[in-house]
PDB file of the backbone (N, CA, C, O) and the ligand in Angstrom, with CONECT records:
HET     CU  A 101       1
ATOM      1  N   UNK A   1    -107.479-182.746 -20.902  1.00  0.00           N
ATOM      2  CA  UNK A   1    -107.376-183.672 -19.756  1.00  0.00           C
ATOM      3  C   UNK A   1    -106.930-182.894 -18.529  1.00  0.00           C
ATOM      4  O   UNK A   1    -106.013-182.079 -18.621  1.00  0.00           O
ATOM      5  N   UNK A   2    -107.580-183.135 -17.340  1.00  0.00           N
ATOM      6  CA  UNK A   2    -107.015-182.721 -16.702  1.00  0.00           C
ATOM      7  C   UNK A   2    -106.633-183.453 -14.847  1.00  0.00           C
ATOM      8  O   UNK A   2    -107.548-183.972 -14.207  1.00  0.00           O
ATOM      9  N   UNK A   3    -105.969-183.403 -14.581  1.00  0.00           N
ATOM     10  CA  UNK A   3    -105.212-184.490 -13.303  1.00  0.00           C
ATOM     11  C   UNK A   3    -105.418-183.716 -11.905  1.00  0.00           C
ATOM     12  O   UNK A   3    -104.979-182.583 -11.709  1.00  0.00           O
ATOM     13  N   UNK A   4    -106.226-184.554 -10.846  1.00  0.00           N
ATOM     14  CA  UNK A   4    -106.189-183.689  -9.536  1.00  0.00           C
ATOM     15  C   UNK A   4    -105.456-184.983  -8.726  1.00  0.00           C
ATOM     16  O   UNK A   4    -105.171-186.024  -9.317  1.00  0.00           O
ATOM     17  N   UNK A   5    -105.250-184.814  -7.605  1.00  0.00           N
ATOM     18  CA  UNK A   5    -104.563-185.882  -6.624  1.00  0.00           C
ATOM     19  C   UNK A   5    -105.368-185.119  -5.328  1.00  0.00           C
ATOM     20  O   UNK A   5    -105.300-183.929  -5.020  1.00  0.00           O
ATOM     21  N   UNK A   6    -106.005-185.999  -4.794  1.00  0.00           N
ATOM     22  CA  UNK A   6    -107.062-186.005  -3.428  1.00  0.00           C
ATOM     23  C   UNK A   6    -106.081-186.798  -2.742  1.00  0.00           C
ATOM     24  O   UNK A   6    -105.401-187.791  -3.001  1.00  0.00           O
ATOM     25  N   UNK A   7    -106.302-185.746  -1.450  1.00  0.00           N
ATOM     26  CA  UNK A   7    -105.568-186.211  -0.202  1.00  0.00           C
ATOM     27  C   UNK A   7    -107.190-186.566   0.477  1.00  0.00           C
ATOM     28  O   UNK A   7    -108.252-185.955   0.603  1.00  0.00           O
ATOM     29  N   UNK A   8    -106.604-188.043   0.839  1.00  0.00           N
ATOM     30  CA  UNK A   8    -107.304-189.074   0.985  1.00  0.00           C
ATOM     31  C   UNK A   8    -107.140-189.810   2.376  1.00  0.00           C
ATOM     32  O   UNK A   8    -106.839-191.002   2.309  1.00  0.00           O
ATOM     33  N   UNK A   9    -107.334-189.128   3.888  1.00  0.00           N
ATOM     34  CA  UNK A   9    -106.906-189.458   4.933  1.00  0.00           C
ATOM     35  C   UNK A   9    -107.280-191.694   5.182  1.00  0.00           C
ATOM     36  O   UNK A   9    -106.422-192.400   5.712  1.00  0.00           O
ATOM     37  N   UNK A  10    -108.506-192.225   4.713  1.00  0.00           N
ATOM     38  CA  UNK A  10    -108.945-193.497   5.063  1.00  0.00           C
ATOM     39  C   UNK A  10    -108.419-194.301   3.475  1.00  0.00           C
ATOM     40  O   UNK A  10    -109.087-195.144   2.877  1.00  0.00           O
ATOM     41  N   UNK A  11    -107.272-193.847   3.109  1.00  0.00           N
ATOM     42  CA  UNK A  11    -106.409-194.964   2.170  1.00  0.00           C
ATOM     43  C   UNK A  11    -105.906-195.406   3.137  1.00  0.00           C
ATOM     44  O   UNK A  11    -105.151-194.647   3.745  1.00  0.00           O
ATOM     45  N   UNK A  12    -106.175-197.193   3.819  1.00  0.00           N
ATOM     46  CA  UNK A  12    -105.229-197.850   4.753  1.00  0.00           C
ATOM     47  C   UNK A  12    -105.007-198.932   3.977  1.00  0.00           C
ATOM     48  O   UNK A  12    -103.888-199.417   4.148  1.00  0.00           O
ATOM     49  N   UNK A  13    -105.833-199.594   3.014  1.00  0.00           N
ATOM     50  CA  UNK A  13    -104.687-200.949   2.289  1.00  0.00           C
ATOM     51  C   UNK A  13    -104.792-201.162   1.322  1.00  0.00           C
ATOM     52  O   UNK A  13    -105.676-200.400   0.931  1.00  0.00           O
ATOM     53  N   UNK A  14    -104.371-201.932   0.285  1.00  0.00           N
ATOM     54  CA  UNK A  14    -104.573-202.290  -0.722  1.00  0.00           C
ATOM     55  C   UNK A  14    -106.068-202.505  -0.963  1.00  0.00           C
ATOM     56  O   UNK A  14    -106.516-201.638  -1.714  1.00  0.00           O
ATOM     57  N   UNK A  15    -107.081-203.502  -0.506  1.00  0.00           N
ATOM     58  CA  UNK A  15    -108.405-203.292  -0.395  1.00  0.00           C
ATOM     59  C   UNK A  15    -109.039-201.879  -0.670  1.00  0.00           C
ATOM     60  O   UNK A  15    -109.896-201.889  -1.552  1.00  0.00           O
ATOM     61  N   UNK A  16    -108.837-200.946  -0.215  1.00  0.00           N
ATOM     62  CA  UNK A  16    -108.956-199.533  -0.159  1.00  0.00           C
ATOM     63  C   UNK A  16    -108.432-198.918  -1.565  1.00  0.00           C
ATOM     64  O   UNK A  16    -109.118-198.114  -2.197  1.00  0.00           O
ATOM     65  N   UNK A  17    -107.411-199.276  -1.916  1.00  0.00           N
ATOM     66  CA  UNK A  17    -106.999-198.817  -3.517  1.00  0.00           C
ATOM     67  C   UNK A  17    -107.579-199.188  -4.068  1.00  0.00           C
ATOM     68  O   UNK A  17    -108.218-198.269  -4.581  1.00  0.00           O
ATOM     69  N   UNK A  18    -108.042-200.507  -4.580  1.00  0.00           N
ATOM     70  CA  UNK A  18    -108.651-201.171  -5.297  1.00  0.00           C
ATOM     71  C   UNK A  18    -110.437-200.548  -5.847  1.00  0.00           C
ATOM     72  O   UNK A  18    -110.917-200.159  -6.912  1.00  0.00           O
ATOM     73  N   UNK A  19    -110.958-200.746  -4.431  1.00  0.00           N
ATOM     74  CA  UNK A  19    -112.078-200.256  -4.502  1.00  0.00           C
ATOM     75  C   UNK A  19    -112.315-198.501  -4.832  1.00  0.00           C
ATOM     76  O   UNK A  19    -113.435-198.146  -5.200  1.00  0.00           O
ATOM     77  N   UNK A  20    -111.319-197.572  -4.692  1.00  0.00           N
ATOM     78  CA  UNK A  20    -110.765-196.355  -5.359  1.00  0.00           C
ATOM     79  C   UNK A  20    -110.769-196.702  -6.754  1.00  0.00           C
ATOM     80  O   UNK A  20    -111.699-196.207  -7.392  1.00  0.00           O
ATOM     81  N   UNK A  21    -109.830-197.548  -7.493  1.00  0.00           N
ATOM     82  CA  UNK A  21    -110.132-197.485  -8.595  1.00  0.00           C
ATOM     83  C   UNK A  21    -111.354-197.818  -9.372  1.00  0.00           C
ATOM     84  O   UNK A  21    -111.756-197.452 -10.476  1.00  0.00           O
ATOM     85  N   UNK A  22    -111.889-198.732  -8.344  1.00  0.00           N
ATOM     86  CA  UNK A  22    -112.935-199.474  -9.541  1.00  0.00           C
ATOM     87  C   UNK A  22    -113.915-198.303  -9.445  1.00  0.00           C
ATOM     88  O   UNK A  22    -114.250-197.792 -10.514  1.00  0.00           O
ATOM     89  N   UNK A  23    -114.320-197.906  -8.533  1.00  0.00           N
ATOM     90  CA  UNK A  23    -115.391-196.579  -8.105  1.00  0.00           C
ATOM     91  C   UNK A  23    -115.678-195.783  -8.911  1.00  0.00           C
ATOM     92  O   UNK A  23    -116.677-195.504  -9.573  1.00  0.00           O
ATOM     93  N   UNK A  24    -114.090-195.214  -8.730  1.00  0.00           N
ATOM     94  CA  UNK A  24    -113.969-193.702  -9.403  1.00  0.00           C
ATOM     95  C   UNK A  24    -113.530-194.528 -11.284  1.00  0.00           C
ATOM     96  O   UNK A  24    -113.703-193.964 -12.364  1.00  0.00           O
ATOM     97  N   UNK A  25    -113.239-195.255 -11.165  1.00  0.00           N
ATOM     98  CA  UNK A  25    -112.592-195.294 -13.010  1.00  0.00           C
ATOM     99  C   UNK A  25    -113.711-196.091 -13.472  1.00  0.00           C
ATOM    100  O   UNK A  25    -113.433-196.918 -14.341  1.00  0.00           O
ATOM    101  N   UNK A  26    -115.481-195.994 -12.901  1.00  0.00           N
ATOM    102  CA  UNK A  26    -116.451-196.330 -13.936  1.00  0.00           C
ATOM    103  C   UNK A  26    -117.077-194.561 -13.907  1.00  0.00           C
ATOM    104  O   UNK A  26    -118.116-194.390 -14.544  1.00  0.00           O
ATOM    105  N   UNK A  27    -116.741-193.868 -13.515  1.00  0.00           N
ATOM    106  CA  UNK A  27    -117.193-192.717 -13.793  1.00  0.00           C
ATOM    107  C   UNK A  27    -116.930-192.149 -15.220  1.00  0.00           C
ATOM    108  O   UNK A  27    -115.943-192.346 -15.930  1.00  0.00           O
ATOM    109  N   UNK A  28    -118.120-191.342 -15.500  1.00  0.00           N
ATOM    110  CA  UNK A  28    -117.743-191.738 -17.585  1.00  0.00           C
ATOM    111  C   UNK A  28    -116.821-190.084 -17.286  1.00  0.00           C
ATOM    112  O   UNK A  28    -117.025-189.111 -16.560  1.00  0.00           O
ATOM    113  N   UNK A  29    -115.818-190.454 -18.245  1.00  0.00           N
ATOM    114  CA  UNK A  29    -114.927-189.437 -18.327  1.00  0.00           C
ATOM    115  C   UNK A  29    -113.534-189.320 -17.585  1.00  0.00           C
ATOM    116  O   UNK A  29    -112.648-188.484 -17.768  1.00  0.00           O
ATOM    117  N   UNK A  30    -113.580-190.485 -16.611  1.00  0.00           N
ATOM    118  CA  UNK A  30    -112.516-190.435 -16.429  1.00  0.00           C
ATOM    119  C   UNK A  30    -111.381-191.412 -16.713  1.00  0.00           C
ATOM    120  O   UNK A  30    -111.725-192.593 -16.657  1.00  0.00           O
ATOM    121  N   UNK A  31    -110.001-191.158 -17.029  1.00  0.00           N
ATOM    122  CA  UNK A  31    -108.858-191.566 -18.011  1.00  0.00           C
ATOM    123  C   UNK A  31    -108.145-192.764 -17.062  1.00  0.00           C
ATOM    124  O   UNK A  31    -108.430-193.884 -17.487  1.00  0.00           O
ATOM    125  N   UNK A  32    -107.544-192.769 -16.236  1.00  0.00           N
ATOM    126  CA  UNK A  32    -106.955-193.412 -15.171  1.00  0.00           C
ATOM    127  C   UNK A  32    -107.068-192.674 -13.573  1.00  0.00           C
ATOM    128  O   UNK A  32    -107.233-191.514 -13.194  1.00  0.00           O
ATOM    129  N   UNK A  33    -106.875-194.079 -12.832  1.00  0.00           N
ATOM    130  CA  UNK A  33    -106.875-193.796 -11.508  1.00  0.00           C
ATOM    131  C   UNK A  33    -105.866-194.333 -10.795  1.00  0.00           C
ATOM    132  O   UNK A  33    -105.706-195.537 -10.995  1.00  0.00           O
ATOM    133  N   UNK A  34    -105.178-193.851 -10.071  1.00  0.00           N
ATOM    134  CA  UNK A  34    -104.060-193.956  -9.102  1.00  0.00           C
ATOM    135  C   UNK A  34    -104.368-193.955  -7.706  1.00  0.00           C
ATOM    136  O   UNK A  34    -105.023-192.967  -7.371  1.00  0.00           O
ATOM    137  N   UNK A  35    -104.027-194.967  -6.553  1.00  0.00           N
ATOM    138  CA  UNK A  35    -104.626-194.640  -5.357  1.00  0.00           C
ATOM    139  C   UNK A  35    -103.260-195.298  -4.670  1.00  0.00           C
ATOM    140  O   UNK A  35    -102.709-196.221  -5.272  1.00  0.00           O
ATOM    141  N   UNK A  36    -102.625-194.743  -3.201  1.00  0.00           N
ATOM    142  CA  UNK A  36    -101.866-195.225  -2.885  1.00  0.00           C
ATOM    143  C   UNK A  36    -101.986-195.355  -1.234  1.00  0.00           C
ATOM    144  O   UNK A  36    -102.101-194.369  -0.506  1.00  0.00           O
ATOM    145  N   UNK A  37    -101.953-196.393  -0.872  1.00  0.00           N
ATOM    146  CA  UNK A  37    -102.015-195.962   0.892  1.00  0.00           C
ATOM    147  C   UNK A  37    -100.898-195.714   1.177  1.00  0.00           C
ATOM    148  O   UNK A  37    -101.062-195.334   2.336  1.00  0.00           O
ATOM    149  N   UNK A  38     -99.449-195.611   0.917  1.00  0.00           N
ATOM    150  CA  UNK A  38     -98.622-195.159   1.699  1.00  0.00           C
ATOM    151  C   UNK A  38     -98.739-193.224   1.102  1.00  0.00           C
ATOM    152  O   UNK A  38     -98.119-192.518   1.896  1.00  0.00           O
ATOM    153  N   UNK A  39     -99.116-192.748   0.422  1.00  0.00           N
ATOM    154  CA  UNK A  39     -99.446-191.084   0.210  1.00  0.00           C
ATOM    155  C   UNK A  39    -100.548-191.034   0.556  1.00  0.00           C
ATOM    156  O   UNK A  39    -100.755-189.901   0.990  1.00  0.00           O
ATOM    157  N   UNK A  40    -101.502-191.705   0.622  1.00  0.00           N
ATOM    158  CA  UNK A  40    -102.767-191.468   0.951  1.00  0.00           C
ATOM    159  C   UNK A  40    -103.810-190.284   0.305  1.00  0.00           C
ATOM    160  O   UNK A  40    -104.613-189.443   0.709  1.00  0.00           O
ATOM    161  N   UNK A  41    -103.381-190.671  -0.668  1.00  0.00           N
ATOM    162  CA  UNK A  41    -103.534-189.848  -2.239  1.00  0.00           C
ATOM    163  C   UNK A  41    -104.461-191.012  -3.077  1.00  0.00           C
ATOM    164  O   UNK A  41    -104.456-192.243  -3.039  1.00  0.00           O
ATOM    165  N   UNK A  42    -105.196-190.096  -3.793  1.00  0.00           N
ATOM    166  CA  UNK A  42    -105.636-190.875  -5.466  1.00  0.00           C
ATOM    167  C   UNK A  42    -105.448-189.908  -6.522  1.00  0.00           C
ATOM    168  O   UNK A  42    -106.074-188.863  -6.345  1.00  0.00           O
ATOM    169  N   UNK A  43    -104.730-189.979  -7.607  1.00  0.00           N
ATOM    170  CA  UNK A  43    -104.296-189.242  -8.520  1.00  0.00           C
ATOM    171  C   UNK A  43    -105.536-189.554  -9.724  1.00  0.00           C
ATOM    172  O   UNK A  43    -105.508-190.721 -10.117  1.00  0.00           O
ATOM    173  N   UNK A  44    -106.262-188.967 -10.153  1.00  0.00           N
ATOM    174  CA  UNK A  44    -107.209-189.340 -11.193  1.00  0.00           C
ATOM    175  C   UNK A  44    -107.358-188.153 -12.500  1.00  0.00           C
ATOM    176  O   UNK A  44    -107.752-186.989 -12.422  1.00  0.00           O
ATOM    177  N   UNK A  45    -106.905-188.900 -13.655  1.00  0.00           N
ATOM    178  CA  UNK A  45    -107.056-188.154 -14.677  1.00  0.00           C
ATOM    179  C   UNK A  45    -108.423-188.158 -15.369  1.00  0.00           C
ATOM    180  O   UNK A  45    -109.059-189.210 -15.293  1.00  0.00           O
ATOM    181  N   UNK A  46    -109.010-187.039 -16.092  1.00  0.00           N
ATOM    182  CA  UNK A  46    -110.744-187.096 -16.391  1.00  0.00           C
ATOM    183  C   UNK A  46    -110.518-185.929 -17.373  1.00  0.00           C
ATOM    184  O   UNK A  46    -109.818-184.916 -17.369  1.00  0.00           O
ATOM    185  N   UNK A  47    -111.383-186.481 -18.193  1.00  0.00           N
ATOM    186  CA  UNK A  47    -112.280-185.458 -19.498  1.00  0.00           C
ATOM    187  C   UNK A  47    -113.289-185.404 -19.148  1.00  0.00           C
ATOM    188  O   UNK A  47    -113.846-186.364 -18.616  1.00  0.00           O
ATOM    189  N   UNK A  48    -113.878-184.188 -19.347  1.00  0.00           N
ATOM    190  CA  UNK A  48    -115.777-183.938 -19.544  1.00  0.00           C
ATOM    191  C   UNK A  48    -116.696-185.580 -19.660  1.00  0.00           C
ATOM    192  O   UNK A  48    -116.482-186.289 -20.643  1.00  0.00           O
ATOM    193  N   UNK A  49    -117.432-185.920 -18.850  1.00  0.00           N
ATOM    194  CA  UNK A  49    -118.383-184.682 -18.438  1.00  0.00           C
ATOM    195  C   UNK A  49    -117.752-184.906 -17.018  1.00  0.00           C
ATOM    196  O   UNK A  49    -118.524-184.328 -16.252  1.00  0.00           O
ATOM    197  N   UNK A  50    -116.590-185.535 -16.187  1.00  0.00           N
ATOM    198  CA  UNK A  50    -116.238-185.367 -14.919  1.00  0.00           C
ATOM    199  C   UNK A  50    -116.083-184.324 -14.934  1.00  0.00           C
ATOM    200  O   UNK A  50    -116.030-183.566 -15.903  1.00  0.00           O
ATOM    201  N   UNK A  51    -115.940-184.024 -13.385  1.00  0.00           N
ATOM    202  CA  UNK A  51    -115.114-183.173 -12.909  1.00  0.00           C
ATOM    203  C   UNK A  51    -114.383-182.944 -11.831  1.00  0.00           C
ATOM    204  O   UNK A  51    -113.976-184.024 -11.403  1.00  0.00           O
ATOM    205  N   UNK A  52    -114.111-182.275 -11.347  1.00  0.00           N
ATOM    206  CA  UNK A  52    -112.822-182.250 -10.006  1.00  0.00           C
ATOM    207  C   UNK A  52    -114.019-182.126  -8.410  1.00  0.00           C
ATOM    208  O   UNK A  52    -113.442-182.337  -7.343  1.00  0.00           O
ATOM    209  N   UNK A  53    -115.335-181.850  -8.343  1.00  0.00           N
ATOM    210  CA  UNK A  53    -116.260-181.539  -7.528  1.00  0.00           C
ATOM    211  C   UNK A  53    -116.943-182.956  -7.425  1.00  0.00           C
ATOM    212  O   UNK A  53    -117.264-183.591  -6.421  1.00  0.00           O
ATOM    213  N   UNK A  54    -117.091-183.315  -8.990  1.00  0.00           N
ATOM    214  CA  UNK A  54    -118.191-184.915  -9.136  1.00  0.00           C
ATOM    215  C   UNK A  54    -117.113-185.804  -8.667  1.00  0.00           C
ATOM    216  O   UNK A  54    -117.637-186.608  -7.896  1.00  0.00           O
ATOM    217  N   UNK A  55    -116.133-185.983  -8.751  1.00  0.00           N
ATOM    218  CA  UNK A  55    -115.077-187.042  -8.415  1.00  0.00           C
ATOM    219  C   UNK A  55    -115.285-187.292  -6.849  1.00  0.00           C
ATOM    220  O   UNK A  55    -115.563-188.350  -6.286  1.00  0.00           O
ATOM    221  N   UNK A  56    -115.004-185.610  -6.125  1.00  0.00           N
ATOM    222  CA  UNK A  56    -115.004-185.437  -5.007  1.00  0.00           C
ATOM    223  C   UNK A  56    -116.011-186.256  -4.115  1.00  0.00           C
ATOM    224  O   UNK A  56    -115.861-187.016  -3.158  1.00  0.00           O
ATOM    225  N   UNK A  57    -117.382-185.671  -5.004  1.00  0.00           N
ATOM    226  CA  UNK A  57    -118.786-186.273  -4.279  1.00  0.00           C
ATOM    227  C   UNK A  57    -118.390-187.533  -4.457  1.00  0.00           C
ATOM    228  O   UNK A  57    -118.212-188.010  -3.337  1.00  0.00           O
ATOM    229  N   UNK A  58    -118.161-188.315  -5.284  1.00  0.00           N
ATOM    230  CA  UNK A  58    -118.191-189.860  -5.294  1.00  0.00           C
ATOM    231  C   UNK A  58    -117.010-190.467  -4.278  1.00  0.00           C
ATOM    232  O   UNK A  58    -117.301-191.515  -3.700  1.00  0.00           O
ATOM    233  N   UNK A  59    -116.404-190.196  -4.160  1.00  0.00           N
ATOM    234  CA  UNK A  59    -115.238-190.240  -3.087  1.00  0.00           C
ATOM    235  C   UNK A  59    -115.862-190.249  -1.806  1.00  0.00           C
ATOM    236  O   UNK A  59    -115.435-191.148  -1.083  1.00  0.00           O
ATOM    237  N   UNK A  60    -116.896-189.397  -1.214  1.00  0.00           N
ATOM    238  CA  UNK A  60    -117.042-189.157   0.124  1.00  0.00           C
ATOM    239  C   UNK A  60    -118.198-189.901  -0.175  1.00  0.00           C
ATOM    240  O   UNK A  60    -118.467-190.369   0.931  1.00  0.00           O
ATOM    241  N   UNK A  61    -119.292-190.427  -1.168  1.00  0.00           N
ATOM    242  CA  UNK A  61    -120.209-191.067  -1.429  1.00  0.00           C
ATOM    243  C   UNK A  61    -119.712-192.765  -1.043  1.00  0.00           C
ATOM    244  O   UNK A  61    -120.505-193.624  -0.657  1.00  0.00           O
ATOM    245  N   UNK A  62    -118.537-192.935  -1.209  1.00  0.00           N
ATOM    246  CA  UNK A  62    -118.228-194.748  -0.983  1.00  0.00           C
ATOM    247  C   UNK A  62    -117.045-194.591   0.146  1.00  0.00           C
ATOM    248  O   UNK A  62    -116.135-195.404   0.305  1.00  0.00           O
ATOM    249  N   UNK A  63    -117.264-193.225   0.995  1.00  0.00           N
ATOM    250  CA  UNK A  63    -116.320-193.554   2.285  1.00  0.00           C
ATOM    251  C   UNK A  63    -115.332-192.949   2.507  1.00  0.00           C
ATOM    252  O   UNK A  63    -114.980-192.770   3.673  1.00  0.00           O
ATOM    253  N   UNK A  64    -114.457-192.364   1.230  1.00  0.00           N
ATOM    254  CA  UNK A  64    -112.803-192.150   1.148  1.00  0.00           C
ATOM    255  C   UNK A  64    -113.053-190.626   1.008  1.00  0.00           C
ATOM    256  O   UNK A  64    -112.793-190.236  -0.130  1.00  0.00           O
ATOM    257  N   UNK A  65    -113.508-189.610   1.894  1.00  0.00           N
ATOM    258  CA  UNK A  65    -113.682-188.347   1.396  1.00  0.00           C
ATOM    259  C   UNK A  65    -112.503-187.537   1.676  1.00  0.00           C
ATOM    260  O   UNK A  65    -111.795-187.369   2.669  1.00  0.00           O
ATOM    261  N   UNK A  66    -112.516-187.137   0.610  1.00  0.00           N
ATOM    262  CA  UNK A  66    -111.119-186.338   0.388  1.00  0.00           C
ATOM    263  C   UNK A  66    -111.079-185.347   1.282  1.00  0.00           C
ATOM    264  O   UNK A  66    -112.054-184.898   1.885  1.00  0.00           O
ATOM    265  N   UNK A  67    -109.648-184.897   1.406  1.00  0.00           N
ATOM    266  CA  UNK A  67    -109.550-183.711   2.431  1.00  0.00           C
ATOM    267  C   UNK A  67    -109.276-182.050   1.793  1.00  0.00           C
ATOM    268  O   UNK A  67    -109.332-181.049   2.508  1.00  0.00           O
ATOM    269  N   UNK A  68    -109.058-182.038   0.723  1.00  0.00           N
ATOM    270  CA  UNK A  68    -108.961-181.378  -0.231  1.00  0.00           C
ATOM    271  C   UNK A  68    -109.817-180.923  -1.546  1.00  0.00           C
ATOM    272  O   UNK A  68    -109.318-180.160  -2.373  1.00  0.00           O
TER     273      UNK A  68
HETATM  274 CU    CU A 101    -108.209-200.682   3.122  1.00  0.00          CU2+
END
C-alpha cells in the first residue's frame, strides 16, 4: 500500500471533498480517500493497478489538479 497527500490549491468546501472522494475512491485500486479544505490536501491510499501519476491525471481530469 502505498499513501500520497496532493496539495490541492481548489479544495474550497465540503462539496469539493465530497466529489474528491467519490472520483478518486471509484478508481480500482484505491484503499481510502481523505480530502480536506482547510489543508487543501487529499490524502489517498492505493494498491496496483493505481498509481501516484493516474491519481494525479484524474485529479486535474475533474478540476482539482494537484500542485504536487
Ligand atoms: Cu467546493
Amino acid at each position: 500500500m502505498t499513501t500520497v497527500t496532493y496539495n490541492i490549491p481548489g479544495i474550497n468546501c465540503g462539496h469539493c471533498e465530497h466529489t474528491i472522494k467519490m472520483e478518486v475512491g471509484d478508481l480500482e485500486g484505491v484503499q481510502s480517500v481523505e480530502a480536506s479544505s482547510e489543508s487543501k490536501t487529499a490524502t489517498v491510499a492505493f494498491d496496483a493497478p493505481a498509481t501516484e501519476q493516474g491519481i494525479k491525471d484524474l485529479l486535474a481530469e475533474i478540476n482539482y489538479p494537484a500542485v504536487n
